[in-house]
C-alpha positions as CSV (number, residue, x, y, z in Angstrom):
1,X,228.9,-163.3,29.5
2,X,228.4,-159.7,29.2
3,X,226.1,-160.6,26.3
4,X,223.6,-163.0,28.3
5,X,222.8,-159.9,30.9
6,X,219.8,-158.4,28.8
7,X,218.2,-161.6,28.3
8,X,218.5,-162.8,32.1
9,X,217.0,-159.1,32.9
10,X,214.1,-160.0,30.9
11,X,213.8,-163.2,32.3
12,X,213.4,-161.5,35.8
13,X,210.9,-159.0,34.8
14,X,208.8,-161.2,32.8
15,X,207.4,-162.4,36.5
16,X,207.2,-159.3,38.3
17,X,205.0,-157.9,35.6
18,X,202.8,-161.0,36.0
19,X,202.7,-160.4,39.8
20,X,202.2,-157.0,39.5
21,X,199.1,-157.4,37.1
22,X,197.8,-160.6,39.7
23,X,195.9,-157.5,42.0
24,X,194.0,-155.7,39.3
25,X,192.6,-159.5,38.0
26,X,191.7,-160.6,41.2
27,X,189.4,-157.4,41.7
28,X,188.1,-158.0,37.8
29,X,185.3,-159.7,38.7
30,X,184.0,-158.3,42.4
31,X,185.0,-154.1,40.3
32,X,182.4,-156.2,36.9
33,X,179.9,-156.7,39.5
34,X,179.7,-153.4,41.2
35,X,180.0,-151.8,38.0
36,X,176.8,-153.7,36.2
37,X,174.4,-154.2,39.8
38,X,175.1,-151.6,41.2
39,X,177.2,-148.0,39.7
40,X,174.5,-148.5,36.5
41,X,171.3,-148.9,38.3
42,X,172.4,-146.0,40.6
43,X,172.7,-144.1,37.3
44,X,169.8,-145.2,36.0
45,X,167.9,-144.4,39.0
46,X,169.6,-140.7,39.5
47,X,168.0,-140.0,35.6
48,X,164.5,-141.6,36.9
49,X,164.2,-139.3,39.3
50,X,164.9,-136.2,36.9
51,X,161.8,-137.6,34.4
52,X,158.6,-135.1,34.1
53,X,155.9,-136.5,36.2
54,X,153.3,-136.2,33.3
55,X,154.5,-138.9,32.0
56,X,154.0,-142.8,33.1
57,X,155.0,-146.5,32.2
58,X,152.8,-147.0,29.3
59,X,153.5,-144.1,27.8
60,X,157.1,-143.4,29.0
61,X,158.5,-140.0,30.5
62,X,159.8,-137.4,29.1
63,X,163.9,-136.7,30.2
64,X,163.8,-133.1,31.8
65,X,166.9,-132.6,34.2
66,X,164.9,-130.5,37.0
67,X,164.9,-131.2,40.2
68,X,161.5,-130.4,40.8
69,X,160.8,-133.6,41.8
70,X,162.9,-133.6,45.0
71,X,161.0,-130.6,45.7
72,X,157.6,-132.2,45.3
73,X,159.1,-135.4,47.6
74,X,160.2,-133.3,50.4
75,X,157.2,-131.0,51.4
76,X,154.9,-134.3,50.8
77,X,156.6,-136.9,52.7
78,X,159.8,-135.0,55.0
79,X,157.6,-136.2,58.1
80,X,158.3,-139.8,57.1
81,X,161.8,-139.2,56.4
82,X,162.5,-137.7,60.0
83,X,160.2,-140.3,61.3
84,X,162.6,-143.3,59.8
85,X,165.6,-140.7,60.7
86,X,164.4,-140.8,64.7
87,X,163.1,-144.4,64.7
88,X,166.8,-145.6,63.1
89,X,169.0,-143.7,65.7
90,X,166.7,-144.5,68.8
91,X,166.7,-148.7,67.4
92,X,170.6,-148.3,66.9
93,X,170.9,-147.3,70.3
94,X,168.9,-149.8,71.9
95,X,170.6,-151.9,69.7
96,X,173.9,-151.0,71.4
97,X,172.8,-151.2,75.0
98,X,171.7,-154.8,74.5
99,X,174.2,-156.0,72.4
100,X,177.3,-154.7,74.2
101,X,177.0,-156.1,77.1
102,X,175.9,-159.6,75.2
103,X,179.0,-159.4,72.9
104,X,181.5,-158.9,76.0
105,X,179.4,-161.8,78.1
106,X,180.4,-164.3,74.7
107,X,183.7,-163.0,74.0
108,X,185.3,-162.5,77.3
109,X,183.1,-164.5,79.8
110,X,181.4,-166.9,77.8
111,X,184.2,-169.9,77.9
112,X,183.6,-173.5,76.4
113,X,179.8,-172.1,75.7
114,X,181.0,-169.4,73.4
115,X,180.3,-171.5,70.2
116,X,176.9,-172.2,71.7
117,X,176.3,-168.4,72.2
118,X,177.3,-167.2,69.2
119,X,175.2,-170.2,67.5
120,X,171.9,-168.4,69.9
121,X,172.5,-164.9,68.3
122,X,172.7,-166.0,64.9
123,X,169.9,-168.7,65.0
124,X,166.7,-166.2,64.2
125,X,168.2,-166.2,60.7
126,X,167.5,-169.7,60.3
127,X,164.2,-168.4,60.1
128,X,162.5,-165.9,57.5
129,X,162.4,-162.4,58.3
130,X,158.7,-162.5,57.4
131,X,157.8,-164.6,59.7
132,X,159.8,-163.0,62.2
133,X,157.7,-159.9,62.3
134,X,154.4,-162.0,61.8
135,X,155.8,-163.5,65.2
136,X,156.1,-160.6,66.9
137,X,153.0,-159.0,65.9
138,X,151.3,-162.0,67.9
139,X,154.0,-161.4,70.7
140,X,152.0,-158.0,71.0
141,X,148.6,-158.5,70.4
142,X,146.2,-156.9,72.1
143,X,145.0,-160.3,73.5
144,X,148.5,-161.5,73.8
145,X,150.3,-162.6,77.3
146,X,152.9,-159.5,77.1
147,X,149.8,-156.9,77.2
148,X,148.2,-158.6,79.8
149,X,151.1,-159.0,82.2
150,X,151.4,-155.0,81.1
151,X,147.6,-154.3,81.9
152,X,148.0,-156.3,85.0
153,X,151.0,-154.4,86.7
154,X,149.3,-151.5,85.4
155,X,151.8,-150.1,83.4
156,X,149.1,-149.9,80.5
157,X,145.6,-148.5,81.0
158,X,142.6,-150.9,80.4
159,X,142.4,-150.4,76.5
160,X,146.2,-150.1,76.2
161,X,148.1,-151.3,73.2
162,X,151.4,-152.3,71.9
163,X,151.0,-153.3,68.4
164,X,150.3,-150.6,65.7
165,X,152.3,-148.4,68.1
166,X,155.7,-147.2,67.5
167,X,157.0,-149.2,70.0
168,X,156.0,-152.1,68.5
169,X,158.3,-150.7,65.0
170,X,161.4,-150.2,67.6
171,X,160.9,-153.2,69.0
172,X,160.3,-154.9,65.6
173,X,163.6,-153.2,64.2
174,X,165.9,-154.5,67.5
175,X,164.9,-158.2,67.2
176,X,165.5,-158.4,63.4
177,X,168.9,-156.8,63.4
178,X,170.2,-157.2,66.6
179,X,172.5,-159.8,65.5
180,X,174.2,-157.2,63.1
181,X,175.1,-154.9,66.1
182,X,176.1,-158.0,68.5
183,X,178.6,-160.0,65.4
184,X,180.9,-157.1,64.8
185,X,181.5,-156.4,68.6
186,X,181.8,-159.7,69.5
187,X,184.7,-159.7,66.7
188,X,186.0,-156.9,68.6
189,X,185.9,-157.7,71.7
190,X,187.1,-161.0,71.0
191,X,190.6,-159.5,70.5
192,X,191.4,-157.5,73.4
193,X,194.3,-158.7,75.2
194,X,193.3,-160.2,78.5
195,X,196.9,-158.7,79.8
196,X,195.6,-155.2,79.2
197,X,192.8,-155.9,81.6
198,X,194.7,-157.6,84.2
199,X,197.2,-154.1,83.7
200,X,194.4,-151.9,84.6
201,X,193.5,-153.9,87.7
202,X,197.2,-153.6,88.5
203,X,196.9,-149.7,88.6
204,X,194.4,-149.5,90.9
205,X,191.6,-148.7,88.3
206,X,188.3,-150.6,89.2
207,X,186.2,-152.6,86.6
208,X,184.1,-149.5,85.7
209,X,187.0,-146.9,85.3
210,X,189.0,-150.0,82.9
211,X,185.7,-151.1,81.1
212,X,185.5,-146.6,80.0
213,X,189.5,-146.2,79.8
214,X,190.3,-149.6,77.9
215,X,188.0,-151.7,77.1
216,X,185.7,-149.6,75.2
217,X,188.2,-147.1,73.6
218,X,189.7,-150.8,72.0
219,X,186.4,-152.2,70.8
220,X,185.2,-148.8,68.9
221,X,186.0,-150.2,65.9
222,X,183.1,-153.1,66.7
223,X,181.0,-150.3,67.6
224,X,181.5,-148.0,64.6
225,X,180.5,-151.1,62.5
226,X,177.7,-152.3,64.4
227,X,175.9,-149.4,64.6
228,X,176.4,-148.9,60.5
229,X,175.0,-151.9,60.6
230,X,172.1,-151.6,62.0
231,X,171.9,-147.9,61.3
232,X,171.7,-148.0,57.5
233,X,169.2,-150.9,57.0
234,X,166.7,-149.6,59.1
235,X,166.3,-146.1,57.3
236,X,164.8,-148.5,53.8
237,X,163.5,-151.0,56.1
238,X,159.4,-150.9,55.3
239,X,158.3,-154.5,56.6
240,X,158.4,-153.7,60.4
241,X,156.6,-150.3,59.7
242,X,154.5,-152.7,57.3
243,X,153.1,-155.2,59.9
244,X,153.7,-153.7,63.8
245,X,152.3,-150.1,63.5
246,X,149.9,-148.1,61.5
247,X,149.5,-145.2,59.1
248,X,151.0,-142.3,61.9
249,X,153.8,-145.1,62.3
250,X,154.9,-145.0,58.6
251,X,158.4,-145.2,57.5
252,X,160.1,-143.4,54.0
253,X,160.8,-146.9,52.8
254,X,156.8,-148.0,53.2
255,X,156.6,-144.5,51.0
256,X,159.2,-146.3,48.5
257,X,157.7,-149.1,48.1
258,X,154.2,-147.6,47.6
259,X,155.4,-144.8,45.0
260,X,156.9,-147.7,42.8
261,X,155.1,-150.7,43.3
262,X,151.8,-149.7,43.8
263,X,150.8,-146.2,42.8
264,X,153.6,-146.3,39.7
265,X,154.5,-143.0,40.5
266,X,158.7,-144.0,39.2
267,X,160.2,-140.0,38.9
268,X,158.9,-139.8,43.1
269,X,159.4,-142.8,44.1
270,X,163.0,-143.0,42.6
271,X,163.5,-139.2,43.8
272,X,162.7,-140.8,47.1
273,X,165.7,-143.3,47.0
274,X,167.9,-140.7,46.0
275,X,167.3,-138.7,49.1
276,X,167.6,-141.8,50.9
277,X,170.7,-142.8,49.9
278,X,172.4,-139.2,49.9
279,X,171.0,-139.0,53.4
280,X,172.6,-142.1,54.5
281,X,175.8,-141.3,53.0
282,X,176.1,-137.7,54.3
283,X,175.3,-138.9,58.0
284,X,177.6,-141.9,57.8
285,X,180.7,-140.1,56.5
286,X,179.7,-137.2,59.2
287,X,179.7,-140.5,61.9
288,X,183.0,-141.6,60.7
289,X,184.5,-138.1,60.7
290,X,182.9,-137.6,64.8
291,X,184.1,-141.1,65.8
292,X,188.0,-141.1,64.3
293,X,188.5,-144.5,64.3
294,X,191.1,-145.8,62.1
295,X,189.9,-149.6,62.0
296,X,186.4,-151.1,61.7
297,X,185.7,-154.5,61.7
């Protein structure tokens, strides 16, 4: 008997090895994926954006390591970084005013129609994002109904406008990705305990002293990730910028687009996306630092 133990012992282990290896294959192919579409042409672009400017497609560029070009793509376009910096934060907040009280009317008010809500906020991506914004810009045409209800009440002068404006951009930016903002804190929301609620009202605390002492402090994780996502898309974003404003309404990621696609201009334009995604990634980390919260949906 004493002799079978080894072999018994190597029967047992046999299985945990195979469980313990089970993890590291199931992330195989999502860790293959970032690795090829994404960690190699962030490299690739990081090296683009150290090329000499001399140089161009046909000819190729020469590899120079200097950072001269994010020199250069600062002092000629920083006013439409800070534009799509300002334009992103005042959207996001929007975003959140409208959305809040929309995800907390579905998830704790909305009953047998809260499959029919949800199905409302999602339904604009049935439709192209293109056409969209194409709608919009006849939404606020200067012919347009909205304008002349404005004109009428007088809360624009005679030869008022809304499109090419920057409100027409923010308003352009809310529609398209409000969903983003309203998902994740409906998903929130949607798990508060109805008990802690009826708790509050037991101590005496009215409906605006539980909504700021529980209900919000227990959907911040919805809000952290809704205003991420919202947030982050909009600094790239170059279609609303595109088609509802004009050239003093231009956006970084119109800049982009423009540097690589049309002018050809790769060691800027790519020296652009750098900034753009350093950017991004210093001010989300400093949100998640200034917010604390342990869980995000």
């Amino acid at each position: 008997m004493p002799g079978l133990l080894p072999a018994a012992t190597a029967e047992v282990a046999a299985p945990r090895v195979k469980r313990g290896l089970t993890p590291y294959l199931l992330l195989a192919p999502g860790t293959l994926f970032l690795l090829v579409f994404f960690a190699v042409p962030t490299v690739q672009l990081l090296a683009a954006s150290m090329y000499d400017r001399t140089g161009s497609i046909e000819s190729g560029y020469a590899q120079t390591f200097s950072i001269d070009n994010f020199a250069f793509a600062w002092d000629a376009y920083h006013p439409q970084i800070l534009r799509s910096l300002g334009y992103s934060l005042i959207y996001t907040v929007l975003c959140l005013l409208l959305g809040y009280p929309l995800a907390y009317a579905i998830a704790l008010k909305g009953g047998r129609w809260k499959n029919l809500m949800l199905l409302a906020v999602i339904a604009p991506f049935f439709t192209s994002f293109l056409v969209r914004t194409f709608a919009w810009k006849a939404i606020l045409a200067d012919t347009g109904e909205v304008v002349g209800f404005l004109k009428a009440i007088h809360l624009l002068d005679a030869d008022g406008r809304l499109l090419a404006t920057p409100i027409a951009v923010i308003a352009g930016l809310v529609y398209n990705f409000l969903p983003f903002m309203v998902l994740p804190l409906y998903a929130s929301l949607e798990k508060l305990d109805p008990r802690l609620l009826e708790a509050s009202a037991d101590l005496a605390h009215g409906p605006v002293r539980t909504f700021w002492r529980v209900t919000l402090p227990l959907s911040m994780p919805g809000v952290v990730a809704g205003t991420l996502l919202t947030f982050v898309p909009a600094m790239g974003d170059y279609v609303n910028a595109q088609l509802l404003g004009n050239t003093n309404t231009t956006m970084i990621g119109n800049v982009i687009q423009s540097r690589l696609l049309v002018v050809k201009d790769i060691p800027v334009g790519s020296a652009l996306s750098v900034m753009l995604m350093i950017s991004i990634l210093v001010l989300v980390v400093l949100y998640l630092r200034k917010t604390d919260t342990d869980e995000v949906v």
